[in-house]
N, CA, C and O of each residue as an XYZ file, in Angstrom:
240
protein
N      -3.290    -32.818     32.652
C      -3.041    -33.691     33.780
C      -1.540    -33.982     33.890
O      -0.939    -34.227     32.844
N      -0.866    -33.978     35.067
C       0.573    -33.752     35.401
C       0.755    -35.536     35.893
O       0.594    -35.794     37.086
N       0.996    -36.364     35.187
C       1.331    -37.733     35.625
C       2.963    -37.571     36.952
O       3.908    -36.794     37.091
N       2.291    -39.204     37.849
C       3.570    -38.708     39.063
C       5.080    -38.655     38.366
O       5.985    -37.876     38.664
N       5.100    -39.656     37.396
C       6.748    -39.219     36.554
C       7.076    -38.131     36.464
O       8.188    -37.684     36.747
N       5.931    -37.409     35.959
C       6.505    -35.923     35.510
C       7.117    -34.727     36.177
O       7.626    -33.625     35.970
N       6.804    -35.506     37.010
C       7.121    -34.147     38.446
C       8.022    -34.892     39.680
O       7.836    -35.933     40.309
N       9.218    -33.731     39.729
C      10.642    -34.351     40.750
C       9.821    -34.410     42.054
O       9.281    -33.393     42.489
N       9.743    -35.387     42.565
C       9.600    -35.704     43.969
C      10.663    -34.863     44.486
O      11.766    -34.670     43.974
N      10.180    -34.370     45.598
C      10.811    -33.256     46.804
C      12.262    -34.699     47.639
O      13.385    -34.408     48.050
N      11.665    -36.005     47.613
C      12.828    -36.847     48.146
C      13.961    -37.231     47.285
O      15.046    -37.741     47.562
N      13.487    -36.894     46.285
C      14.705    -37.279     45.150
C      15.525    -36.472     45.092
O      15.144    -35.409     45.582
N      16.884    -36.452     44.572
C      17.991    -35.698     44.513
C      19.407    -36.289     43.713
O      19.873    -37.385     44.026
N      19.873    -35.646     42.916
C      20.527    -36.621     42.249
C      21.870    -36.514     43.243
O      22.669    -37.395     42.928
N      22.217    -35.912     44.050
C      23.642    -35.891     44.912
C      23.446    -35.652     45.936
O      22.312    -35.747     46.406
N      24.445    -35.276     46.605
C      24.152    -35.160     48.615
C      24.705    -33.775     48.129
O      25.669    -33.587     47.387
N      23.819    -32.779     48.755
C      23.958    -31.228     48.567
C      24.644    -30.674     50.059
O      24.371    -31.285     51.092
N      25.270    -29.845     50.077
C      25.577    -28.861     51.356
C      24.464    -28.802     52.813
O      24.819    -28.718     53.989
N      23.367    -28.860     52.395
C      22.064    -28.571     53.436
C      21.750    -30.264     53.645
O      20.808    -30.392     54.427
N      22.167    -31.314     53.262
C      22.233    -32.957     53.432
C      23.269    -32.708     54.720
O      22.994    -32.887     55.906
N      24.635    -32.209     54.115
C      25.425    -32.587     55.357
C      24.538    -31.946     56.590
O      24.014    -32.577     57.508
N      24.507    -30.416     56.349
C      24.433    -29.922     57.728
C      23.111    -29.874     58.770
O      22.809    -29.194     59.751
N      22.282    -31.349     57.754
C      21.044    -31.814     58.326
C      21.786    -32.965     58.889
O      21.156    -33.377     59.863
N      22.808    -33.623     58.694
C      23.544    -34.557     59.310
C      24.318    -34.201     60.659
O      24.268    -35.087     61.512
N      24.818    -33.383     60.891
C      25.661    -32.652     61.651
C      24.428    -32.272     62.779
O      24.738    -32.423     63.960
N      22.988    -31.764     62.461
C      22.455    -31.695     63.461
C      22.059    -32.755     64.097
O      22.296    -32.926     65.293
N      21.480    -33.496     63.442
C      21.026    -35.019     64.273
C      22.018    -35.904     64.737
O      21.672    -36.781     65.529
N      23.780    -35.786     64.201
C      24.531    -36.100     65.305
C      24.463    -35.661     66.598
O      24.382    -36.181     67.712
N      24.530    -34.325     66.042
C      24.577    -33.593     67.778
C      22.972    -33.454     68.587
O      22.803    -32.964     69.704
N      21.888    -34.027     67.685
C      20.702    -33.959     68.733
C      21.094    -36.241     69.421
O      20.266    -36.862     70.087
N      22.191    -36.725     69.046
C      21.861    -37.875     68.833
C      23.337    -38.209     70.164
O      23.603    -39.269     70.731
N      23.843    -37.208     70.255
C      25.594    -37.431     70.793
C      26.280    -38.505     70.498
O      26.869    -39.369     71.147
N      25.992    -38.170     68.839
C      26.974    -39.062     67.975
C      28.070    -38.537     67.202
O      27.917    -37.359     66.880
N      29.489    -39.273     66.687
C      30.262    -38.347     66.242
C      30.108    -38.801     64.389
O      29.991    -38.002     63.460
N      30.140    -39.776     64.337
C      30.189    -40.551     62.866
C      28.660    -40.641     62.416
O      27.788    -41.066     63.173
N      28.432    -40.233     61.211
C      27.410    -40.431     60.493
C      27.502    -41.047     59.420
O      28.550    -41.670     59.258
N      26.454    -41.097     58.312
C      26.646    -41.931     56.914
C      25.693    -41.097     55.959
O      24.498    -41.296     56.175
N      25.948    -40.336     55.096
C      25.237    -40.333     53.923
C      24.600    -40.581     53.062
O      24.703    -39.551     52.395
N      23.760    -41.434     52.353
C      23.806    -42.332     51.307
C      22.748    -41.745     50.450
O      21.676    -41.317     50.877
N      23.180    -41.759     49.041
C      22.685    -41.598     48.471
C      22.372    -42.598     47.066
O      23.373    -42.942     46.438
N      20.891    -43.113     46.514
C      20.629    -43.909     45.540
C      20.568    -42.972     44.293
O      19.401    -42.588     44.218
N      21.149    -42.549     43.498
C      21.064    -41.801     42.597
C      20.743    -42.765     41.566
O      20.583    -43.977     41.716
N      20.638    -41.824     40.092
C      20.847    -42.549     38.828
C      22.306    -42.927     38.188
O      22.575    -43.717     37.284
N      23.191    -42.044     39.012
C      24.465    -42.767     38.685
C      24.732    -43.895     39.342
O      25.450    -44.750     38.822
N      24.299    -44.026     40.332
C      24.537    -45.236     41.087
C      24.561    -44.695     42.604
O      23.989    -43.673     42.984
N      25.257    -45.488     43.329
C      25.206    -45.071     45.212
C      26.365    -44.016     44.942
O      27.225    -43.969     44.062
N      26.043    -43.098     46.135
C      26.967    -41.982     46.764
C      26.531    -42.305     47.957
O      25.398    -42.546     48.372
N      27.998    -42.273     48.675
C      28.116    -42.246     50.557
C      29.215    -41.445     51.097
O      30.351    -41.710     50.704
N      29.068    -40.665     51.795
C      29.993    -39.865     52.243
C      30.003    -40.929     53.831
O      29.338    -41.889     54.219
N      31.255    -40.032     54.450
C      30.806    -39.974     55.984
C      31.476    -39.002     56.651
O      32.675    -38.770     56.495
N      30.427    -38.165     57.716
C      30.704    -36.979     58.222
C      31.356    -37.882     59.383
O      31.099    -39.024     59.764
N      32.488    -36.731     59.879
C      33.048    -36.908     61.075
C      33.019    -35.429     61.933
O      33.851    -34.522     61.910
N      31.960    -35.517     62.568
C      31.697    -34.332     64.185
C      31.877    -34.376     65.439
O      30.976    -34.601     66.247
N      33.285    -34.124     65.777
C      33.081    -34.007     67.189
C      32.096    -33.524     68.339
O      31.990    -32.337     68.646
N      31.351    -34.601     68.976
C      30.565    -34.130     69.924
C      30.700    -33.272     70.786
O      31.587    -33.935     71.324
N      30.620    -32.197     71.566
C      30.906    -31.640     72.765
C      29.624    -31.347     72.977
O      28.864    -31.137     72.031
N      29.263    -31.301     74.141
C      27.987    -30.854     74.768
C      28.138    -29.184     74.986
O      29.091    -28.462     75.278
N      26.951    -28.982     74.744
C      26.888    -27.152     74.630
C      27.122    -26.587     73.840
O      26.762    -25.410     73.810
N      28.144    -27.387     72.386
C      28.866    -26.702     71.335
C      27.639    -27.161     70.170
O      26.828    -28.064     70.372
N      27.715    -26.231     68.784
C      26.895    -26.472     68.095
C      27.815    -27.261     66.966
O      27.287    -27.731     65.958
């Protein structure tokens, strides 16, 4: 029997990875926003970035 401790939850993550930002970068631009926020609760403690994307319409 595999208790829930034992096994990494798919939401957990100990850092903000490459595919975090550029899941950020899309929902700015589905959002026509330029500033976002990161955050992350790790075991080291908080991590926060913040992306800065210029909006343009039509541009990815």
């Amino acid at each position: 029997m595999i208790r829930s401790q034992e096994r990494p939850s798919p939401l957990r993550t100990r850092c903000i990875m490459p595919q975090h930002e550029t899941q950020l970068i899309n929902y700015l631009n589905a959002i026509k926003k330029d500033v976002g926020l990161l955050v992350n609760f790790g075991p080291e403690g908080v991590t926060v970035k913040r992306k800065f994307h210029l909006y343009r319409p039509g541009s990815s």
